[in-house]
Phi, psi and omega in degrees: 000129186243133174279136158241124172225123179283116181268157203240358173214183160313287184328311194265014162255325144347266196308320177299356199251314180330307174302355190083039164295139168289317192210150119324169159187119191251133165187185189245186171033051176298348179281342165237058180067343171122103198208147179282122210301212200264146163335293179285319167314347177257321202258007171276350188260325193281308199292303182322298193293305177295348186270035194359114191285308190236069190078351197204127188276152219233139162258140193246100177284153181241107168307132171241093201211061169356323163193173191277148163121220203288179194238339157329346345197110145331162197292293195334298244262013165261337144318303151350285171313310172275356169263348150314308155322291193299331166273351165304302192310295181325302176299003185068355163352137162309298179189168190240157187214109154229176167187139212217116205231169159251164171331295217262043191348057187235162189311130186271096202257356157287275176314337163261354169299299179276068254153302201260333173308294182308311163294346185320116359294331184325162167254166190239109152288101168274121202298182156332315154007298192313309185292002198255313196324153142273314169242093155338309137327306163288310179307323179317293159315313174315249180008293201291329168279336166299353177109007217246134201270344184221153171258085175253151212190150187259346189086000182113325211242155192296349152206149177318347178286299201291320187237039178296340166312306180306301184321303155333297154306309175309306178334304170333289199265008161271316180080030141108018214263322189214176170255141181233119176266101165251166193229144173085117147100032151290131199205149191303358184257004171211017209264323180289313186306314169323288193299324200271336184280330169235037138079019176315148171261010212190143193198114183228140186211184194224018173002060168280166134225151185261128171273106166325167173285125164303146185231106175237015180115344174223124155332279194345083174107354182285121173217146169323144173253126162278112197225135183299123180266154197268293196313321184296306208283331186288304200296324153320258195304003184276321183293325190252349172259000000 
């Protein structure tokens, strides 16, 4: 059973590794779903992480996802993307985690096709994306002819729990041709229940706790902080393995 835990910094990729996480998935703006951090945060995380803080070296996916809202992507913001790829590669990156919809909200097999080309040695994780899709099924093949070693997918529903039926069946109907990982709203307290109900092989979560705002006499810029808990990410993986 492999842990993924999506970190939202440096720190918190840290902590994730501490905890025994297998892999990563490094990004920002974890409050709006996740969007790809910065230069220096992918090749200090990347380098930090292949060096095994705890004994074990950690693999690390990079979210390659420009901004926050819909999956759609304009030419500008698929350039974007793709030079974000060639720099991950340059960092020796692990894998890139996309996903690419059309208007009409099926897998853009095109844009991922040059996408994945481009990534070409990386390995591929297609993100959440998956979950806007309606026929599951067909994106499912899609995918699978595109190359792609993973799925993390909620099942449709608001949380990996709510849609473990979905989950279930795919696992089914991929047969082992891809991994179907699930995700959102995972927590040491239902994370053995999930994988044992849809026999998932793989189990991702962001074991964040939120760091209040400091009280130093002014409002003015505070806001809560999200940070990868190491005791969560332990409890996690002492629970599914």
């Amino acid at each position: 059973m492999n842990v993924e835990i999506c970190a939202n910094s440096f720190q918190s990729a840290i902590n994730a590794q501490l905890g025994g996480a297998d892999r990563i998935e490094l990004c920002v703006n974890l409050e709006a779903g996740g969007t790809t951090p910065d230069a220096a945060t992918i090749q200090m995380t990347t380098h930090t992480l292949h060096q095994s803080l705890n004994g074990k070296k950690t693999a690390v996916y990079v979210l390659i996802r420009p901004r926050s809202g819909n999956f759609c992507y304009n030419p500008l913001e698929l350039a974007q993307m793709r030079r974000n790829i060639l720099f991950c590669k340059e960092c020796k990156v692990d894998g890139i985690v996309i996903g690419v919809l059309t208007e009409d909200g099926k897998v853009d097999t095109k844009a991922c096709a040059n996408l994945a080309r481009i990534a070409h040695p990386m390995r591929l994780t297609f993100h959440r994306a998956f979950d806007r899709i309606e026929n599951k099924s067909e994106a499912l093949e899609q995918i699978i002819e595109l190359g792609f070693e993973r799925i993390l997918t909620s099942g449709g529903a608001a949380t990996a729990w709510e849609g473990k039926n979905v989950i279930a069946q795919l696992i089914e109907i991929a047969d082992g041709r891809i991994s179907i990982m699930p995700g959102a709203g995972v927590n040491s307290e239902n994370a053995k229940a999930i994988t044992d109900f849809t026999a998932a092989k793989e189990i991702h979560l962001s074991a964040k706790k939120v760091i209040p705002p400091t009280k130093n006499g002014s409002a003015l810029f505070e806001a809560p902080i999200w940070l990868t808990d190491i005791d969560e990410v332990r409890r996690v993986v002492e629970a599914v393995k």
